[in-house]
MDTraj code that builds the backbone (N, CA, C; nanometers):
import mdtraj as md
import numpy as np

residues = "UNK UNK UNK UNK UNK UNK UNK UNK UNK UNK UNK UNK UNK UNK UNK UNK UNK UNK UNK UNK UNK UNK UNK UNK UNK UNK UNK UNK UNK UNK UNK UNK UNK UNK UNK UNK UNK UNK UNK UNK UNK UNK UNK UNK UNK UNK UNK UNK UNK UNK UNK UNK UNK UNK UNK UNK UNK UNK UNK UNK UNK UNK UNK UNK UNK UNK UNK UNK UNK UNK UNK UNK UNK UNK UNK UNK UNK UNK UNK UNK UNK UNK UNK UNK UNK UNK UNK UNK UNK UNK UNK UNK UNK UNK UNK UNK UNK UNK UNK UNK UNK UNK UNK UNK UNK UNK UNK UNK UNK UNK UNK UNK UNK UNK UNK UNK UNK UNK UNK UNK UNK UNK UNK UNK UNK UNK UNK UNK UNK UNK UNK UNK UNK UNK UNK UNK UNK UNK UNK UNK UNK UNK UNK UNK".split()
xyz = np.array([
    [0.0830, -0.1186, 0.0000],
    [0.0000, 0.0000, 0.0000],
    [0.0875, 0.1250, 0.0000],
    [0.0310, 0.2361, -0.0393],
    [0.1060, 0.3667, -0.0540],
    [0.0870, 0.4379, 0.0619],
    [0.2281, 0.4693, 0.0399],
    [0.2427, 0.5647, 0.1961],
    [0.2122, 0.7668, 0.1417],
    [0.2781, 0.7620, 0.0468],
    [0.2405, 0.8830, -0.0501],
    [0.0883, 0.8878, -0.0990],
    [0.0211, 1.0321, -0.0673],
    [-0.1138, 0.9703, -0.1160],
    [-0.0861, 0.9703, -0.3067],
    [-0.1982, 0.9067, -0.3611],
    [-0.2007, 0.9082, -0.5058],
    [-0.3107, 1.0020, -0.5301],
    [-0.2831, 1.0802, -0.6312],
    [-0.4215, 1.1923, -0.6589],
    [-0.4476, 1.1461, -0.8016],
    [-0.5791, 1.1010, -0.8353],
    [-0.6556, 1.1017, -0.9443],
    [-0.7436, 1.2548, -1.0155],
    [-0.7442, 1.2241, -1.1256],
    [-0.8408, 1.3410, -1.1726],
    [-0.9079, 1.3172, -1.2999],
    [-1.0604, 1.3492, -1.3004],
    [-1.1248, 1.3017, -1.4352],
    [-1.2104, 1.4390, -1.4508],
    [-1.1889, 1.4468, -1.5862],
    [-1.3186, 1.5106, -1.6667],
    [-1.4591, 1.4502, -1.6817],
    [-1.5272, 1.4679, -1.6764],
    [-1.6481, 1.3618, -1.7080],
    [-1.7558, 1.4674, -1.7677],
    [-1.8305, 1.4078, -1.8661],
    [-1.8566, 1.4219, -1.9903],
    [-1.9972, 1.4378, -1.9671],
    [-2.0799, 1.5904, -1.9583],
    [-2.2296, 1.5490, -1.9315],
    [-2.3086, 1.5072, -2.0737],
    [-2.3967, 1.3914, -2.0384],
    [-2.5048, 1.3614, -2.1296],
    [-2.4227, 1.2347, -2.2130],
    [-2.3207, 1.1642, -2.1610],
    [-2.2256, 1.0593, -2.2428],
    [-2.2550, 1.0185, -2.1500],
    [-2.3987, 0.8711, -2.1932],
    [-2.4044, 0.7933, -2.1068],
    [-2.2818, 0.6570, -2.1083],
    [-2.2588, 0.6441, -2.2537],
    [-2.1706, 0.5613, -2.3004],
    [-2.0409, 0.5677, -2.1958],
    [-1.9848, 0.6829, -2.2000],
    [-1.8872, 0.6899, -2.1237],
    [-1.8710, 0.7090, -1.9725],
    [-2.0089, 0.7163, -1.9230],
    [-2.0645, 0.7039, -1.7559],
    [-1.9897, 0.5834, -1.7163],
    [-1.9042, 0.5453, -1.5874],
    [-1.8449, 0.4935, -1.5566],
    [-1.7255, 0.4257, -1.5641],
    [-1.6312, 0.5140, -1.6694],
    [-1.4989, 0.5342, -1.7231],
    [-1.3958, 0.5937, -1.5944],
    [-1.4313, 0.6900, -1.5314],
    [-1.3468, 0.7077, -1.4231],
    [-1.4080, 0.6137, -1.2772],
    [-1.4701, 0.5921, -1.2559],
    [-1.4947, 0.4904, -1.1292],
    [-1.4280, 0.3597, -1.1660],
    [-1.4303, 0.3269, -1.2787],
    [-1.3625, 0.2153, -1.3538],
    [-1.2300, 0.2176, -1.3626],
    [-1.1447, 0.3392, -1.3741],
    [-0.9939, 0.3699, -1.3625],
    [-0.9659, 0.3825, -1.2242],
    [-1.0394, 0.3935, -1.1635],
    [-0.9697, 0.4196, -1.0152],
    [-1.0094, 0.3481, -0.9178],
    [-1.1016, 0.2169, -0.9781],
    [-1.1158, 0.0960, -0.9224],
    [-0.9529, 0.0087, -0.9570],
    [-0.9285, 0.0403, -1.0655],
    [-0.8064, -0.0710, -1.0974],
    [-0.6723, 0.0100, -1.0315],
    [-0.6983, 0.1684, -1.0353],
    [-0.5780, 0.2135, -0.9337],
    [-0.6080, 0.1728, -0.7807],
    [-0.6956, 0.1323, -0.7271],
    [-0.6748, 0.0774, -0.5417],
    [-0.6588, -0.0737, -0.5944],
    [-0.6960, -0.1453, -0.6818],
    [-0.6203, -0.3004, -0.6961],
    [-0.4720, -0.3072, -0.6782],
    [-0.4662, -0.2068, -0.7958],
    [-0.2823, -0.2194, -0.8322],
    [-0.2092, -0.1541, -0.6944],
    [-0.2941, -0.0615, -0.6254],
    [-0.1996, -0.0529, -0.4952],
    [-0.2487, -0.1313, -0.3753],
    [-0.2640, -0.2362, -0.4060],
    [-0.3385, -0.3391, -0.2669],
    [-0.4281, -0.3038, -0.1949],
    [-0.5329, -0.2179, -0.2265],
    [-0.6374, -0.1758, -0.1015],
    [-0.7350, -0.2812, -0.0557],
    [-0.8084, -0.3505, 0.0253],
    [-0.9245, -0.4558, 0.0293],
    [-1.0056, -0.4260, -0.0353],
    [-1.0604, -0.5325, -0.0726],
    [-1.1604, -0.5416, -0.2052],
    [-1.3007, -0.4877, -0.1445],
    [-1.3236, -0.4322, 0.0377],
    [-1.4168, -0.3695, 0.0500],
    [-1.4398, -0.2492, 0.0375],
    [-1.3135, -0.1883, 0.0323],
    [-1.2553, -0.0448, 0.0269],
    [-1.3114, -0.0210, -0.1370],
    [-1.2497, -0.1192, -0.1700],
    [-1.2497, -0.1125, -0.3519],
    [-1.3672, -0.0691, -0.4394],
    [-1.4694, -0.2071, -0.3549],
    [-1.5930, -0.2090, -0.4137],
    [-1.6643, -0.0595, -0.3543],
    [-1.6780, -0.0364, -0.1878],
    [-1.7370, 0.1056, -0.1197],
    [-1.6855, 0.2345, -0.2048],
    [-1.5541, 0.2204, -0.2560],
    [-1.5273, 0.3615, -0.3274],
    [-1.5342, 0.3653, -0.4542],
    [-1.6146, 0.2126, -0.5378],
    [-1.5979, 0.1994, -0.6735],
    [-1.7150, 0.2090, -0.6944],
    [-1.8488, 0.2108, -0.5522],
    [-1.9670, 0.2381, -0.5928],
    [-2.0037, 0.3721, -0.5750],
    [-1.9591, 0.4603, -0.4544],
    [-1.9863, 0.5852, -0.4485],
    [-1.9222, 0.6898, -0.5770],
    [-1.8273, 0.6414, -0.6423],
    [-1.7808, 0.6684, -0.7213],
    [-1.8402, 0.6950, -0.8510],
    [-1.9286, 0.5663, -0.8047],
    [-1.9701, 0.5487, -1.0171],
    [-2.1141, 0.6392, -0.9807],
    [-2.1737, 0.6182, -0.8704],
    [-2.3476, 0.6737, -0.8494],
    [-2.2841, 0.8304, -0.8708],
    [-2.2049, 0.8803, -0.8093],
    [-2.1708, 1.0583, -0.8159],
    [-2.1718, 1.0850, -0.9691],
    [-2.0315, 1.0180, -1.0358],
    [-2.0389, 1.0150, -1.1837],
    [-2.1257, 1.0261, -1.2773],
    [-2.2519, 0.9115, -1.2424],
    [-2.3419, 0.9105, -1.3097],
    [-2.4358, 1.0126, -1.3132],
    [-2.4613, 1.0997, -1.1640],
    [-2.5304, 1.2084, -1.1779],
    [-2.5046, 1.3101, -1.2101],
    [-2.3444, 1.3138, -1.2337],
    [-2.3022, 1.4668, -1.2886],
    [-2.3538, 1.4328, -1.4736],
    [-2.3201, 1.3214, -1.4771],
    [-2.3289, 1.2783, -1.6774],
    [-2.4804, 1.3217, -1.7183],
    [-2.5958, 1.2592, -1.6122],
    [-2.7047, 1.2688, -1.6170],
    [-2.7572, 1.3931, -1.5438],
    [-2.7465, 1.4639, -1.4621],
    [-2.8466, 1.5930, -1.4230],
    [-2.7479, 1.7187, -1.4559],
    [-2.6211, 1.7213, -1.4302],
    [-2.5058, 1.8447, -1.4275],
    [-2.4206, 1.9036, -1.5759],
    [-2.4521, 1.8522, -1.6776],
    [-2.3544, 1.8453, -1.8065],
    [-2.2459, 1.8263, -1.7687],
    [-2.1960, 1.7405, -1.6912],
    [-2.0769, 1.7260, -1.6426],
    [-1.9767, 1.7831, -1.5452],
    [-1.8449, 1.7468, -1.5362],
    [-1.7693, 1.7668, -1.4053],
    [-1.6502, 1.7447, -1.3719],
    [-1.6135, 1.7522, -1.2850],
    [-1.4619, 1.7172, -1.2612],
    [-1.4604, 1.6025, -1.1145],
    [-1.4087, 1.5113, -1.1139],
    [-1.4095, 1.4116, -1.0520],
    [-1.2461, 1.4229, -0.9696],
    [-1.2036, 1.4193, -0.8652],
    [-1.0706, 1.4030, -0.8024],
    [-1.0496, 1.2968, -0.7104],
    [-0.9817, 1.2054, -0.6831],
    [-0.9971, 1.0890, -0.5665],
    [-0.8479, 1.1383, -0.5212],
    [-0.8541, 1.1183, -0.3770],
    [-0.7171, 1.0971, -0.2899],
    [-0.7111, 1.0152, -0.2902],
    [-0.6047, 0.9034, -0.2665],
    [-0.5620, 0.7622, -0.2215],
    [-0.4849, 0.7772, -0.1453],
    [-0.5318, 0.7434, -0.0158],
    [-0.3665, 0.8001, 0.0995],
    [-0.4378, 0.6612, 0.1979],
    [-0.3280, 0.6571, 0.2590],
    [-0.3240, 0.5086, 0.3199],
    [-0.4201, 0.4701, 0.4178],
    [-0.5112, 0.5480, 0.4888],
    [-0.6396, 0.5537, 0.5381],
    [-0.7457, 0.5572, 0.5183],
    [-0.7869, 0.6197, 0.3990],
    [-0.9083, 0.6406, 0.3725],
    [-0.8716, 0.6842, 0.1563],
    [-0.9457, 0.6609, 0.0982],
    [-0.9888, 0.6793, -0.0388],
    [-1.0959, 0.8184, -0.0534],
    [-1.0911, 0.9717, -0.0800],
    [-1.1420, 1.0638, -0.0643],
    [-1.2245, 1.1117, -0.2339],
    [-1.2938, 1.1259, -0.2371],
    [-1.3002, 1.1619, -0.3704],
    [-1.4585, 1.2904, -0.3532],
    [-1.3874, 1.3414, -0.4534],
    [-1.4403, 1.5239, -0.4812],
    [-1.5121, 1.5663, -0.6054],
    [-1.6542, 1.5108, -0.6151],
    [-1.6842, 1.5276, -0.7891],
    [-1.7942, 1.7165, -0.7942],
    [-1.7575, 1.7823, -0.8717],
    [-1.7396, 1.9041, -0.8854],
    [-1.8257, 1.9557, -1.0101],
    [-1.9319, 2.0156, -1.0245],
    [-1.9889, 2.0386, -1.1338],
    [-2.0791, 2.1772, -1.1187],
    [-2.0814, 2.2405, -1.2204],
    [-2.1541, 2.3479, -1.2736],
    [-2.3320, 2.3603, -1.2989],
    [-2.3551, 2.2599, -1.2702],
    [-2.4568, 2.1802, -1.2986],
    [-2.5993, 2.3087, -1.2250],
    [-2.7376, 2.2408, -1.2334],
    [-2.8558, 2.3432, -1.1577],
    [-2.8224, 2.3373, -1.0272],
    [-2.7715, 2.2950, -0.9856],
    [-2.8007, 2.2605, -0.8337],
    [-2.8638, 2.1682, -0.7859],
    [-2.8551, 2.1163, -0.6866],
    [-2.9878, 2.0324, -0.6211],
    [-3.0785, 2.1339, -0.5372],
    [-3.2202, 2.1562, -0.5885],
    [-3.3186, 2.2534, -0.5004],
    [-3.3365, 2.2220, -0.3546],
    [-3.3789, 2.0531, -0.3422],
    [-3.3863, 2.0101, -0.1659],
    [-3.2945, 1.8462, -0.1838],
    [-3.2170, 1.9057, -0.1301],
    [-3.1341, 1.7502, -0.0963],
    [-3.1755, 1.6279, 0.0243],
    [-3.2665, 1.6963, 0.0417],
    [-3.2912, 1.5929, 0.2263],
    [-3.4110, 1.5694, 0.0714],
    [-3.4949, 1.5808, -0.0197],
    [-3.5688, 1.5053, -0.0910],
    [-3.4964, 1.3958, -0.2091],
    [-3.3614, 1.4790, -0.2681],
    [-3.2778, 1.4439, -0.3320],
    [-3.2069, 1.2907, -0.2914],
    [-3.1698, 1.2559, -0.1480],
    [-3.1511, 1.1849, -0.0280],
    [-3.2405, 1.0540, -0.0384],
    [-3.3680, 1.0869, -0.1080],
    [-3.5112, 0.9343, -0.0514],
    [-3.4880, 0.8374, -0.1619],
    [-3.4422, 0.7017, -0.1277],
    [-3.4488, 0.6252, -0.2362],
    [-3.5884, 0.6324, -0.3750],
    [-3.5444, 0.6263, -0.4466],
    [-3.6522, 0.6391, -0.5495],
    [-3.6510, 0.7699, -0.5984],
    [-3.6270, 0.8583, -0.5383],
    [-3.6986, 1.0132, -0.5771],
    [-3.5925, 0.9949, -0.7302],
    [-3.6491, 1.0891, -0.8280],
    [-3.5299, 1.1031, -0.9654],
    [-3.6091, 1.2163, -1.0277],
    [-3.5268, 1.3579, -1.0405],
    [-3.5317, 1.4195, -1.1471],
    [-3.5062, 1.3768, -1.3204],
    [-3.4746, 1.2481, -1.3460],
    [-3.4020, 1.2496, -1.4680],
    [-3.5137, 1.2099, -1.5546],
    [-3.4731, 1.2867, -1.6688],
    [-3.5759, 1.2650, -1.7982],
    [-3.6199, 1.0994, -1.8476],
    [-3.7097, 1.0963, -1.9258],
    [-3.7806, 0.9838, -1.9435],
    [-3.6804, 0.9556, -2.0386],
    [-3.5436, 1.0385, -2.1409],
    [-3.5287, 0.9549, -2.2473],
    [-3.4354, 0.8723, -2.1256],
    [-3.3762, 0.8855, -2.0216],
    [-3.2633, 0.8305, -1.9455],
    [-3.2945, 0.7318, -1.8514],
    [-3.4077, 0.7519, -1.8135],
    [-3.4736, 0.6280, -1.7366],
    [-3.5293, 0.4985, -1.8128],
    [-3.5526, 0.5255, -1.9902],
    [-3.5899, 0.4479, -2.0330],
    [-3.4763, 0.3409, -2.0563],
    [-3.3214, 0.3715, -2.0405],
    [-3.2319, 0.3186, -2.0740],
    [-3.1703, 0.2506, -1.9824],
    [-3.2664, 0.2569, -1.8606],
    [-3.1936, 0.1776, -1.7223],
    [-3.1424, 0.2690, -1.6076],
    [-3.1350, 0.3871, -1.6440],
    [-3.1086, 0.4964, -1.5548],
    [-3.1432, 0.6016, -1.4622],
    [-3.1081, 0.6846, -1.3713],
    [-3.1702, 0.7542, -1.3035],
    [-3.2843, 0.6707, -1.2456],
    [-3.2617, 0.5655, -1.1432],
    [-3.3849, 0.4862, -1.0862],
    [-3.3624, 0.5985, -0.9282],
    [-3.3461, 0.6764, -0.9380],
    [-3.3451, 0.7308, -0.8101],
    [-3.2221, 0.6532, -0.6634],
    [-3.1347, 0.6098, -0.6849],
    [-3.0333, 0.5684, -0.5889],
    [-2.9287, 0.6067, -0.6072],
    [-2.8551, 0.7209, -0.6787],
    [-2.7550, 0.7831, -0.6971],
    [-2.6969, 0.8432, -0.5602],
    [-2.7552, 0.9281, -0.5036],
    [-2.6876, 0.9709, -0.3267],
    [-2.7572, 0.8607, -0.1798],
    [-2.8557, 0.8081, -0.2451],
    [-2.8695, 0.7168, -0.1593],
    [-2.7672, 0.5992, -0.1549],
    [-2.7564, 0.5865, -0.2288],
    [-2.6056, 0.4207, -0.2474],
    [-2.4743, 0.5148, -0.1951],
    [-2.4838, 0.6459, -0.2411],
    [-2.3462, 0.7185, -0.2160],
    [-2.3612, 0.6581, -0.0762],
    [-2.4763, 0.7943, 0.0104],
    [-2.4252, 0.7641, 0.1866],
    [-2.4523, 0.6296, 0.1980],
    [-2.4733, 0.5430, 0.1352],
    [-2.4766, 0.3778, 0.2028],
    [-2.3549, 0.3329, 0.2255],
    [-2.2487, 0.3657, 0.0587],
    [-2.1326, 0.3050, 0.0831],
    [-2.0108, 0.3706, 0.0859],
    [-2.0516, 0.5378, 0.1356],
    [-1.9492, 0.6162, 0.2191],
    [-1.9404, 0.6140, 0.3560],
    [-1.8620, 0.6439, 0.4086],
    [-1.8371, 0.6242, 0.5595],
    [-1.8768, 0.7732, 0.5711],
    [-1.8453, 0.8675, 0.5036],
    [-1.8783, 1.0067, 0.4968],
    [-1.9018, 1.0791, 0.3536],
    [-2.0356, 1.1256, 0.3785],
    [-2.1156, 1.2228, 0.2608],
    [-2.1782, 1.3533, 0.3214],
    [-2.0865, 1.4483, 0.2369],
    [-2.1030, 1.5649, 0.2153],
    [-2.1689, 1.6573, 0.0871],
    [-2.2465, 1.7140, 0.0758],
    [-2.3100, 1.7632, -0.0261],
    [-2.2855, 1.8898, -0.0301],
    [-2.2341, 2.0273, -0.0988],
    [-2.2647, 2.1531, -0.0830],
    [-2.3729, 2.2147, -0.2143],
    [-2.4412, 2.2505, -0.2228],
    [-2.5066, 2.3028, -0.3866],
    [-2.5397, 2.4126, -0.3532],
    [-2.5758, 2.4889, -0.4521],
    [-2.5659, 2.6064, -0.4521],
    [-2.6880, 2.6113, -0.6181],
    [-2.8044, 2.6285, -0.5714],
    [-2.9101, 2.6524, -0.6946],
    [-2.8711, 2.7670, -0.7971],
    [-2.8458, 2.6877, -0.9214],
    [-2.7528, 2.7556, -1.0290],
    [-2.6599, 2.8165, -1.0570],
    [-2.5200, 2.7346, -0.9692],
    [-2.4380, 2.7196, -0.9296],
    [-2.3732, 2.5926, -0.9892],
    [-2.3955, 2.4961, -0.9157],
    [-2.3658, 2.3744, -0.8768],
    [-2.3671, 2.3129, -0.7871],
    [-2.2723, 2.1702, -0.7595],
    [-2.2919, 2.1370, -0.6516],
    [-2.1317, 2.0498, -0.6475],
    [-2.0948, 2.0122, -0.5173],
    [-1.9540, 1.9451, -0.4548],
    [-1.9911, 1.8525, -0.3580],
    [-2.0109, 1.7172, -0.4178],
    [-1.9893, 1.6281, -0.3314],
    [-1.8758, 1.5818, -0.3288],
    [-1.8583, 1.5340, -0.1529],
    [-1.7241, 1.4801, -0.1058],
    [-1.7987, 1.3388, -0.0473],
    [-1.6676, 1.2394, -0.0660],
    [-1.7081, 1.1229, -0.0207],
    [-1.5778, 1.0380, 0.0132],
    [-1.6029, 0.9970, 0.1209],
    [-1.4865, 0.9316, 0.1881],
    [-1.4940, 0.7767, 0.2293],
    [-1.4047, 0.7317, 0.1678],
    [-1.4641, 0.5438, 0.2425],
    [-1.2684, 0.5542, 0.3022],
    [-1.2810, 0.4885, 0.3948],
    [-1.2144, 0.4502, 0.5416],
    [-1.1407, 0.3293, 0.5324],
    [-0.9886, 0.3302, 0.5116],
    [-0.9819, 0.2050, 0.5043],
    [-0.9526, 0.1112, 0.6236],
    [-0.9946, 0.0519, 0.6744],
    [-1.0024, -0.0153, 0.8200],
    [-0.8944, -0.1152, 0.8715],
    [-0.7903, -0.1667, 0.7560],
    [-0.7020, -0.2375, 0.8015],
    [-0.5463, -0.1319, 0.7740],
    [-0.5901, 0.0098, 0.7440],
    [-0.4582, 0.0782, 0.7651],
    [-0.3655, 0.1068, 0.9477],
])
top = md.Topology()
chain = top.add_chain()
for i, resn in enumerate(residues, 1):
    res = top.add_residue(resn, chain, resSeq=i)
    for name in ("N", "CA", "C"):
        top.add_atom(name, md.element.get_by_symbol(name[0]), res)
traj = md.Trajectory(xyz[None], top)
């Protein structure tokens, strides 16, 4: 494991569903290649991909950053996007702003920040209505 943290960084592409889960996917194989547990792996490879997916789908996209430092896996996805109006509604499994062409394709079922705080140890939201919004999300690694 790394004693230096490793810093990741992605562009991510709004309205490319195709390419939705290209960086959760790269930085799943960067905590393999540096030995992290495969619970760490999977907790930061899912909060990872649900954030992703909502910047692709509600934000036109974003900027994605992960820390890798020997405790915890941090990651910072960053977008320009409307905002979220009420996040404690944003929060209820099921709820989904996303259009019918995106739900027809398997998407936006409403569990995007709900799976986040499931499989973060810590979720942070800031938005700012037509603005954007900065979620932070932290999974913990427990055998550091």
């Amino acid at each position: 494991m790394t004693t230096e943290p490793v810093r990741l960084h992605y562009t991510i592409n709004g309205g490319d569903l195709l390419s939705a889960g290209e960086a959760s996917a790269d930085m799943k194989r960067a905590l393999k290649q540096l030995g992290y547990p495969s619970d760490v792996i999977r907790n930061a490879a899912i909060a990872m991909y649900e954030g992703e997916l909502n910047m692709v789908i509600h934000a036109g996209g974003g900027e994605a950053d992960v820390e890798i430092s020997r405790d915890a896996v941090r990651i910072t996805l960053t977008d320009r996007g409307p905002g979220i109006p009420d996040v404690e509604l944003a929060m209820r499994e099921g709820y989904t702003t996303a259009p019918d062409s995106v739900r027809l394709l398997g998407f936006g079922a409403g569990m995007g920040l709900p799976n986040m705080k499931k499989y973060a140890d810590e979720l942070s939201i800031d938005t700012r209505p037509g603005e954007g919004t900065t979620v932070r999300a932290t999974v913990f690694n427990r055998e550091a």
